[in-house]
Backbone and ligand atoms as CSV (ligand in chain L), in Angstrom:
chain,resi,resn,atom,element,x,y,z
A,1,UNK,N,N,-46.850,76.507,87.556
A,1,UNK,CA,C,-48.284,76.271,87.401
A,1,UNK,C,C,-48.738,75.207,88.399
A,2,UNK,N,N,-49.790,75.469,89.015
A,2,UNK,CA,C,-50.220,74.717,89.946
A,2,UNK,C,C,-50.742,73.424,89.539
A,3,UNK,N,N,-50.882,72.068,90.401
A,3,UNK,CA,C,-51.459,70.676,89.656
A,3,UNK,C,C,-52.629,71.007,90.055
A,4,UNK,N,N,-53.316,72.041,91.120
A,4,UNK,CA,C,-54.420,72.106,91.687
A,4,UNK,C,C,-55.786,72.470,90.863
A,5,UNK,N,N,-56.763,72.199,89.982
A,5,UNK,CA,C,-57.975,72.012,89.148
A,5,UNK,C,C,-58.277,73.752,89.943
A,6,UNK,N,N,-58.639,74.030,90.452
A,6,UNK,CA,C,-59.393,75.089,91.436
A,6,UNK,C,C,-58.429,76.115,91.572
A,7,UNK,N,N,-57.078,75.708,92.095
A,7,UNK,CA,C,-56.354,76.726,92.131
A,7,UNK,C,C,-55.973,77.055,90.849
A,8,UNK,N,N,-55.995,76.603,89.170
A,8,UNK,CA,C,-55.948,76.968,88.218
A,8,UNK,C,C,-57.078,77.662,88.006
A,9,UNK,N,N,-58.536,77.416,88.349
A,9,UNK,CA,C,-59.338,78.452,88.009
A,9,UNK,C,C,-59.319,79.635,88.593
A,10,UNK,N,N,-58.850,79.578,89.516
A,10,UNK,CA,C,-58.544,81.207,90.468
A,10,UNK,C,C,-57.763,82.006,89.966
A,11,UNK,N,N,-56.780,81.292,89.627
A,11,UNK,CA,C,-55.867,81.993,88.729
A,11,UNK,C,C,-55.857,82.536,87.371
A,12,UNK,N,N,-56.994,81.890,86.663
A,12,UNK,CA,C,-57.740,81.851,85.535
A,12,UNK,C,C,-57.114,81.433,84.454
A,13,UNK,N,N,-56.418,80.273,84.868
A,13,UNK,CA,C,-55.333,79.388,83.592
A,13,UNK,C,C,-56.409,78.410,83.041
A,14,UNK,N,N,-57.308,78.253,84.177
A,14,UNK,CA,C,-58.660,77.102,83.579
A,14,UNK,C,C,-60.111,77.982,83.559
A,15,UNK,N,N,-60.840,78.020,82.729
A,15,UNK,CA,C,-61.655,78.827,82.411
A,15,UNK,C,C,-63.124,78.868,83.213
A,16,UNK,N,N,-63.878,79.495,83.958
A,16,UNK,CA,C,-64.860,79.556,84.334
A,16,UNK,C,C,-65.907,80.189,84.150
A,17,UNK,N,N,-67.395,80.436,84.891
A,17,UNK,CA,C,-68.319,81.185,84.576
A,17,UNK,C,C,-68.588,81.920,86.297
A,18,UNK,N,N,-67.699,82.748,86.178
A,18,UNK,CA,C,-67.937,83.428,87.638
A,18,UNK,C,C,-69.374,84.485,88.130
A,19,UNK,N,N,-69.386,84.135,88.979
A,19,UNK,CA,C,-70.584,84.792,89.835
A,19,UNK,C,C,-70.535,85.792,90.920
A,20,UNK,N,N,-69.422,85.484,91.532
A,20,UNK,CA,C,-69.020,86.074,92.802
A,20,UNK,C,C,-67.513,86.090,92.964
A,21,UNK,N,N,-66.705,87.320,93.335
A,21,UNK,CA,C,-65.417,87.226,94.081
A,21,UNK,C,C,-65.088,88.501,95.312
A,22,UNK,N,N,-64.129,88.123,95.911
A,22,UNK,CA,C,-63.624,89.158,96.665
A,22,UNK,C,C,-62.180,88.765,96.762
A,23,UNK,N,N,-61.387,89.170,97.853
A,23,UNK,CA,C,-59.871,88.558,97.696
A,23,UNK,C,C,-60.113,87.898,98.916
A,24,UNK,N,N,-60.539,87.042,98.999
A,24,UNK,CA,C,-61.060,85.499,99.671
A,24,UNK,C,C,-61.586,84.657,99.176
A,25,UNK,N,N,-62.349,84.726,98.065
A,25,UNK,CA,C,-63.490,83.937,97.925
A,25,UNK,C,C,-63.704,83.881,96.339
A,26,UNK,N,N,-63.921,82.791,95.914
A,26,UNK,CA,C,-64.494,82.677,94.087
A,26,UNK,C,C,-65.429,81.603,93.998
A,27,UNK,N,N,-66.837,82.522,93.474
A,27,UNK,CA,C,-68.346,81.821,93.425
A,27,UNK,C,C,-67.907,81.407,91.657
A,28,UNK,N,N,-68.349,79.935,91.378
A,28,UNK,CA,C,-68.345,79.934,90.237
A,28,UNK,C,C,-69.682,78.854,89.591
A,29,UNK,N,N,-69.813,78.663,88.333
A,29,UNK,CA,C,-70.760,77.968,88.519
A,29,UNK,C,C,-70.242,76.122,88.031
A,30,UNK,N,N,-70.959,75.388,88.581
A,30,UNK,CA,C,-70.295,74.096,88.353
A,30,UNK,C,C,-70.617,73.594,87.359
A,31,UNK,N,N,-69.670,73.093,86.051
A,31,UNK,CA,C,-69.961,72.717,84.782
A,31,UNK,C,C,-70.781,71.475,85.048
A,32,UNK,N,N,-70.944,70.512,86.137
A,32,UNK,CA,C,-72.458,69.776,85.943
A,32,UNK,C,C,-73.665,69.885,86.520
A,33,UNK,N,N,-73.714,71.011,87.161
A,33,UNK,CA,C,-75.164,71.652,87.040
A,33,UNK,C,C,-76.017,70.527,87.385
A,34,UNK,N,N,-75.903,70.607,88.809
A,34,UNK,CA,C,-77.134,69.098,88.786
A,34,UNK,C,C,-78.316,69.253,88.645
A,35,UNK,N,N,-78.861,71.507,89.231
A,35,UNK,CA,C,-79.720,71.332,88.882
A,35,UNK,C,C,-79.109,73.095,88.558
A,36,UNK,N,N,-80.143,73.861,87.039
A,36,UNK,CA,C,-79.579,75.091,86.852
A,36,UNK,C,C,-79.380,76.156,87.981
A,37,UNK,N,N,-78.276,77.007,87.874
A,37,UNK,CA,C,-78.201,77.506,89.247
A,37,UNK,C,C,-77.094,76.935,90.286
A,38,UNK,N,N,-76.744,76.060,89.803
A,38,UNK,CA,C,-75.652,74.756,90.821
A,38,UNK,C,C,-74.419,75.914,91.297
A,39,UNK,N,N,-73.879,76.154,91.887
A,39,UNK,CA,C,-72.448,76.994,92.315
A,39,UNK,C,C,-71.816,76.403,93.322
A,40,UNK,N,N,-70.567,77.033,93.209
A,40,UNK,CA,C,-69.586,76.424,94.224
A,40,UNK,C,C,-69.045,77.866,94.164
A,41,UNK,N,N,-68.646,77.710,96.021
A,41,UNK,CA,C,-68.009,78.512,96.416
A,41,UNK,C,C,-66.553,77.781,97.050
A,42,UNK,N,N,-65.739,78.472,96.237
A,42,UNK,CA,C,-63.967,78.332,96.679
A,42,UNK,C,C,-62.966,78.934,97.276
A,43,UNK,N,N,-62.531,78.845,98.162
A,43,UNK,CA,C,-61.464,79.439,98.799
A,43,UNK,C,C,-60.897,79.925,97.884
A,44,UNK,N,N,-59.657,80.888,97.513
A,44,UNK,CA,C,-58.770,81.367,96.733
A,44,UNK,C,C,-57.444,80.945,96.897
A,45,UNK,N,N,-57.234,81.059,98.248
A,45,UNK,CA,C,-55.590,80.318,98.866
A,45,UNK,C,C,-56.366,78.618,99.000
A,46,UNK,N,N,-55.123,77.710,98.307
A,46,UNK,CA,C,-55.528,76.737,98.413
A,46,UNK,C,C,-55.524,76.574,99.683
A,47,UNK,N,N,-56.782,75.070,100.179
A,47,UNK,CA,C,-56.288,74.382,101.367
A,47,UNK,C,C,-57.637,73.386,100.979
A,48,UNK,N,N,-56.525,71.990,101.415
A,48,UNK,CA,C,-56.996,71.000,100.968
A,48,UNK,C,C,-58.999,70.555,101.182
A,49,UNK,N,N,-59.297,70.947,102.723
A,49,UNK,CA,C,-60.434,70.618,103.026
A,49,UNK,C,C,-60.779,71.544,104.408
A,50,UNK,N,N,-61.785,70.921,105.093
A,50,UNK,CA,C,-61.876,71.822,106.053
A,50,UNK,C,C,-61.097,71.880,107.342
A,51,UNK,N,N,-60.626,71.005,107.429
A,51,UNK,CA,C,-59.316,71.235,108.420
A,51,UNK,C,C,-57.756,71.936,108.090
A,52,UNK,N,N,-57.346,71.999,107.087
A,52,UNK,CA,C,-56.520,73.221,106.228
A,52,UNK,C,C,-56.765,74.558,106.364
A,53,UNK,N,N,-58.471,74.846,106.362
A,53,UNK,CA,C,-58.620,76.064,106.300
A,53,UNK,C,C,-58.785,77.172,107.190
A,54,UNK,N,N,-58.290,78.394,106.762
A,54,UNK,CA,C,-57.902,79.552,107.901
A,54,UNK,C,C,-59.320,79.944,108.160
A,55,UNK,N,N,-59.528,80.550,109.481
A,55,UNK,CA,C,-60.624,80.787,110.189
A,55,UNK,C,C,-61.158,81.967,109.227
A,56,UNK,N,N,-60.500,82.401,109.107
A,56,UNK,CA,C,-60.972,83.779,108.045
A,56,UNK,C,C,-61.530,83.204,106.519
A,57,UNK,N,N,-60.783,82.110,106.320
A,57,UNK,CA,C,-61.303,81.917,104.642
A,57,UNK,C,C,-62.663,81.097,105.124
A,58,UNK,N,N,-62.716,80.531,106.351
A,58,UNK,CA,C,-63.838,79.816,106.234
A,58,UNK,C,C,-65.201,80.946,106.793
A,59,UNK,N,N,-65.130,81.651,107.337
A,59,UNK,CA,C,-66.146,82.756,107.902
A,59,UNK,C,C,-66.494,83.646,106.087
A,60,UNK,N,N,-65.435,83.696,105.261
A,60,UNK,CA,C,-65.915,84.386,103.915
A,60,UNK,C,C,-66.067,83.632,103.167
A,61,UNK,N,N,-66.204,82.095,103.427
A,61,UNK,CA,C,-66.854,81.452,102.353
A,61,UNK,C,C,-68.327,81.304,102.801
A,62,UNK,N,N,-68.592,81.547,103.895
A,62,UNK,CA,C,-70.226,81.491,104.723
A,62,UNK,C,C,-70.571,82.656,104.697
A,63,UNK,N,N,-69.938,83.468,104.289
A,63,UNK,CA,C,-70.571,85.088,103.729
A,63,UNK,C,C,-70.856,84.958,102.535
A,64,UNK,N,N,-70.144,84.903,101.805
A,64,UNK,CA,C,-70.223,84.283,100.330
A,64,UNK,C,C,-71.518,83.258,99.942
A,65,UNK,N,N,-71.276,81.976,100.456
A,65,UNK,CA,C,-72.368,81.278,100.542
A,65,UNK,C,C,-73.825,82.091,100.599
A,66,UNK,N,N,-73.561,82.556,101.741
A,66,UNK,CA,C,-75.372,83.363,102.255
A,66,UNK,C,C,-75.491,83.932,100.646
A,67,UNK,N,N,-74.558,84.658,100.926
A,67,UNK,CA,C,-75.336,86.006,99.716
A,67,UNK,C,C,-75.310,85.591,98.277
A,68,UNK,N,N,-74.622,84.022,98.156
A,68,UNK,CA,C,-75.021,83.523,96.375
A,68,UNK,C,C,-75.992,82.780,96.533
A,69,UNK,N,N,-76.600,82.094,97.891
A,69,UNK,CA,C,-77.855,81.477,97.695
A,69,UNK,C,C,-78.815,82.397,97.810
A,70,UNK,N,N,-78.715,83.332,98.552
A,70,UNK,CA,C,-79.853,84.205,98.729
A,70,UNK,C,C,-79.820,84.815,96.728
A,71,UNK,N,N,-79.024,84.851,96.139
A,71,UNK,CA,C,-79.178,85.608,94.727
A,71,UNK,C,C,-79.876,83.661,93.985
A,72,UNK,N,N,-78.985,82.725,94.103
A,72,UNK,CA,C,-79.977,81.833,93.577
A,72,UNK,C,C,-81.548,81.154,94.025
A,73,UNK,N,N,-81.776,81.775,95.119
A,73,UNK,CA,C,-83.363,81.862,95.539
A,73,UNK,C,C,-83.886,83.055,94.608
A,74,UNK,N,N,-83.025,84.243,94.352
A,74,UNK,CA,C,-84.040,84.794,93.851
A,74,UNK,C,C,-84.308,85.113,91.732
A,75,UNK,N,N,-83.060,84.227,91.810
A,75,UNK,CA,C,-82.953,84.228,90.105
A,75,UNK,C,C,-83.772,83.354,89.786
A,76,UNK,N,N,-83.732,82.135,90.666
A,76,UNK,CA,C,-84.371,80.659,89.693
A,76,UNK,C,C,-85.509,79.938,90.912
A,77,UNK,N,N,-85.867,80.476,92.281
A,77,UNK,CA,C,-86.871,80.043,93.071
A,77,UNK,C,C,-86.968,78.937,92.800
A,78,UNK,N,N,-85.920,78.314,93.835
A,78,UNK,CA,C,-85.897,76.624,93.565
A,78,UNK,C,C,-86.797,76.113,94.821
A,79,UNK,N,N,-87.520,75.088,95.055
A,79,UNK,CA,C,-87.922,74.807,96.007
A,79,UNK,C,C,-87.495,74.526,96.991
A,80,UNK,N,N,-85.673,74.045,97.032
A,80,UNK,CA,C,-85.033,74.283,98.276
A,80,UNK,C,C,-83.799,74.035,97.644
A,81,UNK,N,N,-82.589,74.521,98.662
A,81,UNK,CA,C,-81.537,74.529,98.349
A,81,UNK,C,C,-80.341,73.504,98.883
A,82,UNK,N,N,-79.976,72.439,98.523
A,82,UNK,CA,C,-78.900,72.036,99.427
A,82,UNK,C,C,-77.121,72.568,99.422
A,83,UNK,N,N,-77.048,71.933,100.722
A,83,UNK,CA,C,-75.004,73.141,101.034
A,83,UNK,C,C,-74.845,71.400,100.897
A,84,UNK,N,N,-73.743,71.574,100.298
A,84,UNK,CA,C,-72.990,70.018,100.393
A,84,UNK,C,C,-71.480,70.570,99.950
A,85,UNK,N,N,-71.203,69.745,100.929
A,85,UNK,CA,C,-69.300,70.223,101.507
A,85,UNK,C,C,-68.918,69.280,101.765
A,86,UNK,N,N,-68.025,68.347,100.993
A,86,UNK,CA,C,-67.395,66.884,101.493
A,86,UNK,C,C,-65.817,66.633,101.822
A,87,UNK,N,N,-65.321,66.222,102.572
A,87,UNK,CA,C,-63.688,66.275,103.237
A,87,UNK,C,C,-63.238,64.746,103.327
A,88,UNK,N,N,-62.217,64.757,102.628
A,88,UNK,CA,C,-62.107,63.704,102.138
A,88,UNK,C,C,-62.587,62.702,101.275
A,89,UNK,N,N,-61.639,61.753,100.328
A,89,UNK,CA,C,-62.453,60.899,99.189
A,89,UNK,C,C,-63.241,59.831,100.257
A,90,UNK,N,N,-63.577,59.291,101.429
A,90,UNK,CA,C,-64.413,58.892,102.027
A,90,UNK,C,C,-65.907,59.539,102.330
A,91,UNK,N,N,-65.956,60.627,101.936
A,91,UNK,CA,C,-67.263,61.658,102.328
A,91,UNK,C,C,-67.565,62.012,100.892
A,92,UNK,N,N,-66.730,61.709,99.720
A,92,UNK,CA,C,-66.727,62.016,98.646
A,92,UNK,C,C,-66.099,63.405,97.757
A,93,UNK,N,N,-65.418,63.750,98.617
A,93,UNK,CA,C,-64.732,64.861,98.084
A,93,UNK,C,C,-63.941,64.146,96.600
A,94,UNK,N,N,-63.655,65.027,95.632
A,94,UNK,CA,C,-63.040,64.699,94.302
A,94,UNK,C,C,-62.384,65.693,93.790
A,95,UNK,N,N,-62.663,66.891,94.610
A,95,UNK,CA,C,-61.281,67.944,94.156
A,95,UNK,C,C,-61.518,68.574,95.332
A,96,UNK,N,N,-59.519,68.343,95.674
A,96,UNK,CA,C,-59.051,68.899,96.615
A,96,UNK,C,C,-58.651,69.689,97.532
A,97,UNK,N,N,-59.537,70.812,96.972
A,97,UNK,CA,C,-59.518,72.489,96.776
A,97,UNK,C,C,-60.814,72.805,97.673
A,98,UNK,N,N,-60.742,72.858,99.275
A,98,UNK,CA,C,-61.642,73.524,99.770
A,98,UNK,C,C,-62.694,73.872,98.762
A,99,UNK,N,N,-64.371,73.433,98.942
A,99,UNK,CA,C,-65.434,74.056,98.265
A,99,UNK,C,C,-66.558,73.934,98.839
A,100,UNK,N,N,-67.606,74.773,98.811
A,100,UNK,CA,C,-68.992,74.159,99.007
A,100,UNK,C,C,-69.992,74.561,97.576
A,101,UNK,N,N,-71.113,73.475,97.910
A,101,UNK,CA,C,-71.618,73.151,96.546
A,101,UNK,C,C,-72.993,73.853,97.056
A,102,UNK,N,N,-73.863,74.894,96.361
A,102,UNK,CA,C,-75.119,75.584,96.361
A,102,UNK,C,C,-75.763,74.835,95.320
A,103,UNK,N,N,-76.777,73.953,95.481
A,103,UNK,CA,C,-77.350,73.032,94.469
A,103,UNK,C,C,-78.942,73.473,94.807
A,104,UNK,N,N,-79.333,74.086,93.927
A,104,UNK,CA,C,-80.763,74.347,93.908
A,104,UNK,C,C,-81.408,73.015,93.737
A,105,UNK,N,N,-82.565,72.378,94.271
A,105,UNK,CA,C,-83.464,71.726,94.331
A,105,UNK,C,C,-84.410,71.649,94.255
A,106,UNK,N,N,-85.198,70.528,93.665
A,106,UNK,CA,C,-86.732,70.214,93.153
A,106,UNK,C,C,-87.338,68.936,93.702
A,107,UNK,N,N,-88.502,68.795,94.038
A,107,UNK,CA,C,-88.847,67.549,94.381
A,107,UNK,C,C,-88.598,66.836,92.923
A,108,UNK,N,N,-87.709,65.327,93.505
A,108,UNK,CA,C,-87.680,64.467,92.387
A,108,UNK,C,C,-86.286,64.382,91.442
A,109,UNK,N,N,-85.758,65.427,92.066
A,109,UNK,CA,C,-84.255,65.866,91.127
A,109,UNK,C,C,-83.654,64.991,90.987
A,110,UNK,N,N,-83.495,63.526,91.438
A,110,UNK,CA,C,-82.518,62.779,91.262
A,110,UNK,C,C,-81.598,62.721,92.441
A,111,UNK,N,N,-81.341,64.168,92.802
A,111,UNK,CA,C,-80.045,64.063,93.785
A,111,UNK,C,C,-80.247,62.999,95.009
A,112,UNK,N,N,-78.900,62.592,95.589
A,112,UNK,CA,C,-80.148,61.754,96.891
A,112,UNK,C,C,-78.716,61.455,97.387
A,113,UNK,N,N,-78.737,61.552,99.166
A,113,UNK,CA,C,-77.751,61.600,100.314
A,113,UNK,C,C,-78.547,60.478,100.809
A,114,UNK,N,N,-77.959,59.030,100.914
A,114,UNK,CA,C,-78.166,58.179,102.080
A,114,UNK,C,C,-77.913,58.368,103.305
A,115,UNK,N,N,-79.034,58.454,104.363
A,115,UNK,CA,C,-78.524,59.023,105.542
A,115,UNK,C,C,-79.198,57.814,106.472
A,116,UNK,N,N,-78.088,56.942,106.731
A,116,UNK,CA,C,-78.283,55.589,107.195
A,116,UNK,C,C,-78.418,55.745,108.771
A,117,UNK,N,N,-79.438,56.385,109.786
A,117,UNK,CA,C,-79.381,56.602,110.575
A,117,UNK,C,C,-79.084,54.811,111.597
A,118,UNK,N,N,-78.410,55.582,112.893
A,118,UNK,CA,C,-78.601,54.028,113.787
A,118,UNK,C,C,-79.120,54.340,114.676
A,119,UNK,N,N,-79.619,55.540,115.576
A,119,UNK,CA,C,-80.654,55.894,116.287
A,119,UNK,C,C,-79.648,54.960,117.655
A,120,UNK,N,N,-78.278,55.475,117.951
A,120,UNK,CA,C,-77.961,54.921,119.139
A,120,UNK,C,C,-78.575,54.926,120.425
A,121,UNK,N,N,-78.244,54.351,121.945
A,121,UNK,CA,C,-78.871,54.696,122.656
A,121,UNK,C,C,-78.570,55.890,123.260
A,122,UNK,N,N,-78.934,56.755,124.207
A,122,UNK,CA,C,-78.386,58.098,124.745
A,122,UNK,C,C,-76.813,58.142,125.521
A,123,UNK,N,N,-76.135,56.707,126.060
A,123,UNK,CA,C,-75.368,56.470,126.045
A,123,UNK,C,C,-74.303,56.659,125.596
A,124,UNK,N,N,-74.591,56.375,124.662
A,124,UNK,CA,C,-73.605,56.131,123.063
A,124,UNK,C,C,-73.381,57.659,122.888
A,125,UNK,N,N,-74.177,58.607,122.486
A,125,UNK,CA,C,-74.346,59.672,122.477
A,125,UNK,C,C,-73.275,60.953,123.290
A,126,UNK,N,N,-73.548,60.479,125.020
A,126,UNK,CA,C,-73.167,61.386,125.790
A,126,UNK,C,C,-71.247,60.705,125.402
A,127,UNK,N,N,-71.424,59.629,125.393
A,127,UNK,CA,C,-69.436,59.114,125.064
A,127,UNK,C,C,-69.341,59.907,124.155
A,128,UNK,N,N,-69.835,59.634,122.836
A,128,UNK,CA,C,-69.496,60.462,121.808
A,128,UNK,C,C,-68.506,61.912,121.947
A,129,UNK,N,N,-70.213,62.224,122.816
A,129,UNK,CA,C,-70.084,63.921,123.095
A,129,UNK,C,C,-68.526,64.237,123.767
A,130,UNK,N,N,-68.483,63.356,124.829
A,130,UNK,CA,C,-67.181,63.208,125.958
A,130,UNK,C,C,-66.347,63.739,124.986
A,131,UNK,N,N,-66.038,62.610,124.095
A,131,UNK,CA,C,-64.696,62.843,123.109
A,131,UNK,C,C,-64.482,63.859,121.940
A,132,UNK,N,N,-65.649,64.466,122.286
A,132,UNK,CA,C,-65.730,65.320,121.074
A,132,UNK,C,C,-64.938,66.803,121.721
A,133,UNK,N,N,-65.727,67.070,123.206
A,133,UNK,CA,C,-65.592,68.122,124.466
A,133,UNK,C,C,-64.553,67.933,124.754
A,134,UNK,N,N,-63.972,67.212,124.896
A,134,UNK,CA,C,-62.355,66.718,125.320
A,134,UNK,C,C,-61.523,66.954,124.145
A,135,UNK,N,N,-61.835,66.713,122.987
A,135,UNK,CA,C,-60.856,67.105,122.219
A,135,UNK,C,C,-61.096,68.682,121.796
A,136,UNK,N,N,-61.952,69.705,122.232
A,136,UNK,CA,C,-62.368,71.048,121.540
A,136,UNK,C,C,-61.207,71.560,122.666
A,137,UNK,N,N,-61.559,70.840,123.833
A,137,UNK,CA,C,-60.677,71.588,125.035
A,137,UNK,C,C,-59.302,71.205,124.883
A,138,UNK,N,N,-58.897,70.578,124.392
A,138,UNK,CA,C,-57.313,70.675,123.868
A,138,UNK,C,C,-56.822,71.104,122.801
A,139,UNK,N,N,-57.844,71.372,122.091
A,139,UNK,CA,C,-57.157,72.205,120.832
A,139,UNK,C,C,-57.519,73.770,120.664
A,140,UNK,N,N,-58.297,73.857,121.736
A,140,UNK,CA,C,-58.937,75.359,122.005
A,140,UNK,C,C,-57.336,76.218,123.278
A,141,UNK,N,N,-56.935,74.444,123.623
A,141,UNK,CA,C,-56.142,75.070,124.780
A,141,UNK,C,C,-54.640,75.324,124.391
A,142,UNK,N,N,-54.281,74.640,122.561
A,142,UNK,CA,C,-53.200,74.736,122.046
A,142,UNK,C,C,-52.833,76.586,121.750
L,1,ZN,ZN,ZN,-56.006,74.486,95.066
């Protein structure tokens, strides 16, 4: 038996309220509901976050995604929807199990992302970029 929370619900040793599957992918709905409508979409083969995951599980969890928000736009017409996907307990991840979170939204919901901008100079920016381009080209070149 797995220690994995997620990979027990896939397996269905831990109990859920499913929405969506294929043999990639399990839409379920999240027991705290931040707002009704809340889902998460899960990989099936574990992998820890988004660097674990196979190119394929991540292209059918963004298939998946589309087509359970497009069904929670049209069950509960929320005024907008947020994707929130966190990697690592620094970004706030809390279970370890590849997921993204479909959280229907309302003005006022409570929910709230600090987004502490620093508005660097363009400088700062193009380095950034450097190291970002430099590292795609070595792992594109592995
Ligand atoms: Zn797992």
């Amino acid at each position: 038996m797995s220690a994995c929370t997620f990979c027990r619900i896939v397996a269905g040793e831990i109990p859920s309220t499913r929405v969506y599957e294929n043999d990639r992918v399990l839409a379920f709905m999240d027991i705290g509901q931040v707002n009704p409508g809340h889902v998460l979409v899960a990989v099936k083969r574990h992998a820890e976050n988004l660097y674990a995951l196979a190119a394929d599980d991540a292209a059918a969890v963004a298939r998946a995604s589309l087509a359970v928000a497009q069904a929670i736009r049209a069950a509960f017409a929320p005024a907008g929807l947020s994707v929130y996907q966190a990697n690592g307990a620094a970004a706030g991840q809390t279970v370890f199990h590849y997921h993204v979170h479909l959280v229907p939204r309302r003005e006022g919901d409570g929910m709230e992302l600090a987004w502490p901008v620093q508005n660097p100079p363009r400088a700062a920016l193009e380095t950034h970029a450097a190291a970002i381009r430099s590292a795609l080209a070595q792992l594109q070149g592995e």
